[in-house]
C-alpha positions as MATLAB code, in Angstrom:
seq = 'XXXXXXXXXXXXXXXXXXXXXXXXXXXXXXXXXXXXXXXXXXXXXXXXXXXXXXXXXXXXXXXXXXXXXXXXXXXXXXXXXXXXXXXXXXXXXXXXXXXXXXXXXXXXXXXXXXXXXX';
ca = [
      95.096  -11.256  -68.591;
      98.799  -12.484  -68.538;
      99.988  -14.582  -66.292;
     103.046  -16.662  -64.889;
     103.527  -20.234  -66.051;
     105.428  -22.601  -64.618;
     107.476  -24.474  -66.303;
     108.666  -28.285  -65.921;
     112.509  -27.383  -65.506;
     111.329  -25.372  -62.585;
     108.886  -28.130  -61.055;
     112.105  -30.144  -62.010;
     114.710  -27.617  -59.948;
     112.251  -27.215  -56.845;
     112.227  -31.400  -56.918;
     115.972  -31.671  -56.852;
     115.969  -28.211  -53.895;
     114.224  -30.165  -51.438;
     115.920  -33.732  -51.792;
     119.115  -31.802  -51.576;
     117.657  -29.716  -48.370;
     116.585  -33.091  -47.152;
     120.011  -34.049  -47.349;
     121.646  -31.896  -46.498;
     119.602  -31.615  -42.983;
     121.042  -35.184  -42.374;
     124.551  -34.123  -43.251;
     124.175  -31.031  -40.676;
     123.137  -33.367  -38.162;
     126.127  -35.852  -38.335;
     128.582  -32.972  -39.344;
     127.346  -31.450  -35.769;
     127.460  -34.481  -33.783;
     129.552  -35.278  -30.747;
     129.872  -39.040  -31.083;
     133.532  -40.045  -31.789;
     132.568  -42.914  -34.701;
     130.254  -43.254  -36.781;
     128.843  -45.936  -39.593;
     128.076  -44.838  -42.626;
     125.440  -46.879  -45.410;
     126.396  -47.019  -48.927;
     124.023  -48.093  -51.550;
     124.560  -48.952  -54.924;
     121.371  -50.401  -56.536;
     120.689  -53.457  -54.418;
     124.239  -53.981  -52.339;
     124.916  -51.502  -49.814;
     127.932  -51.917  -47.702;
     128.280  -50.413  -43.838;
     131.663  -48.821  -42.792;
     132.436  -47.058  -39.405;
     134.591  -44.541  -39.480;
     136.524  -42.310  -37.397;
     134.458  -39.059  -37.287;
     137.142  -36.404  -38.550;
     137.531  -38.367  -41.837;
     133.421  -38.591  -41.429;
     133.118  -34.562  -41.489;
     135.476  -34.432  -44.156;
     133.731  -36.081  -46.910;
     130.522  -34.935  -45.611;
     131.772  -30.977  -45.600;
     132.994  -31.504  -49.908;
     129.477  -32.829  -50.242;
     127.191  -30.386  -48.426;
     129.761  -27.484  -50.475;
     128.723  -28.946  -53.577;
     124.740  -29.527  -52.513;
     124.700  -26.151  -51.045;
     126.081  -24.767  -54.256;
     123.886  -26.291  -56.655;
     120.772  -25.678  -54.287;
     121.166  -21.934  -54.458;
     122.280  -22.179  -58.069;
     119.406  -23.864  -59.089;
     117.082  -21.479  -56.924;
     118.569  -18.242  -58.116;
     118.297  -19.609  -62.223;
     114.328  -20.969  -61.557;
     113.242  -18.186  -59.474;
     112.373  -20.857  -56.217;
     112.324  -18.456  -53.366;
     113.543  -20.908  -50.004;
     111.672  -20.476  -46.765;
     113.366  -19.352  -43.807;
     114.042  -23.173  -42.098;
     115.883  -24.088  -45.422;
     117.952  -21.230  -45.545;
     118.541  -22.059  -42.077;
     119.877  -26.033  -43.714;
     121.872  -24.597  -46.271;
     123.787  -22.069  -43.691;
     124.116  -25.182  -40.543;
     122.164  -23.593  -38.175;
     120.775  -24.939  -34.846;
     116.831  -24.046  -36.810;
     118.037  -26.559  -39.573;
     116.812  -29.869  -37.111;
     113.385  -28.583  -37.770;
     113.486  -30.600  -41.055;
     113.146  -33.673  -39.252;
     113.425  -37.310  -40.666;
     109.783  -39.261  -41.276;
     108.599  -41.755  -39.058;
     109.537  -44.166  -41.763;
     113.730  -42.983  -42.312;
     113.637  -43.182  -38.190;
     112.845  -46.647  -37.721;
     115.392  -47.435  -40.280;
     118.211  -45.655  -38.757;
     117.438  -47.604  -35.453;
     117.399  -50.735  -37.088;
     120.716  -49.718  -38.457;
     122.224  -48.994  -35.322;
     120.700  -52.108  -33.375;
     121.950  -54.175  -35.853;
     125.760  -52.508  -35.935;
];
């Protein structure tokens, strides 16, 4: 009997779809936040620098990247046939049902030790 195989570029889309809907919960989360300032962490290999910035020059890097994300999510789900569930749809349009995808225990306790320390 035939059946569907899956390939590896689609295992390889889907993996790249939910790091991007992982991200891109985070981004809806500061983009949506009422603080004034925020710090932001950026890594590159070992040395990561910390910068706080104002928030309205915050939301508009963060708004280019979650355009792009949310572009190449759906791209890549439309081209490898990955059909999203409702609470990532929910990411990738900003809605209030987004926060389901919450962080791990793990990515928690590192933001807090972020923010103690700063």
């Amino acid at each position: 009997m035939a059946r569907i195989v899956k390939t590896d570029t689609q295992e390889a889309a889907l993996k790249i779809i939910k790091e991007n809907i992982k991200i891109l919960a985070g981004v809806n989360r500061v983009i949506n936040a009422e603080e004034k300032d925020f710090r932001i962490m950026i890594a590159a290999g070992k040395k990561k620098v910390s910068l706080a910035i104002e928030k309205v020059f915050c939301d508009n890097l963060l708004k280019e990247i979650r355009k792009k994300l949310v572009a190449q999510t759906k791209a890549l789900a439309k081209k490898n046939a990955v059909k999203l569930e409702e609470k990532e749809i929910a990411v990738l349009e900003n809605q209030e049902s987004s926060f389901d995808l919450q962080l791990s225990e793990e990515e928690l306790s590192y933001v807090r030790s972020k923010k103690e320390e700063g």
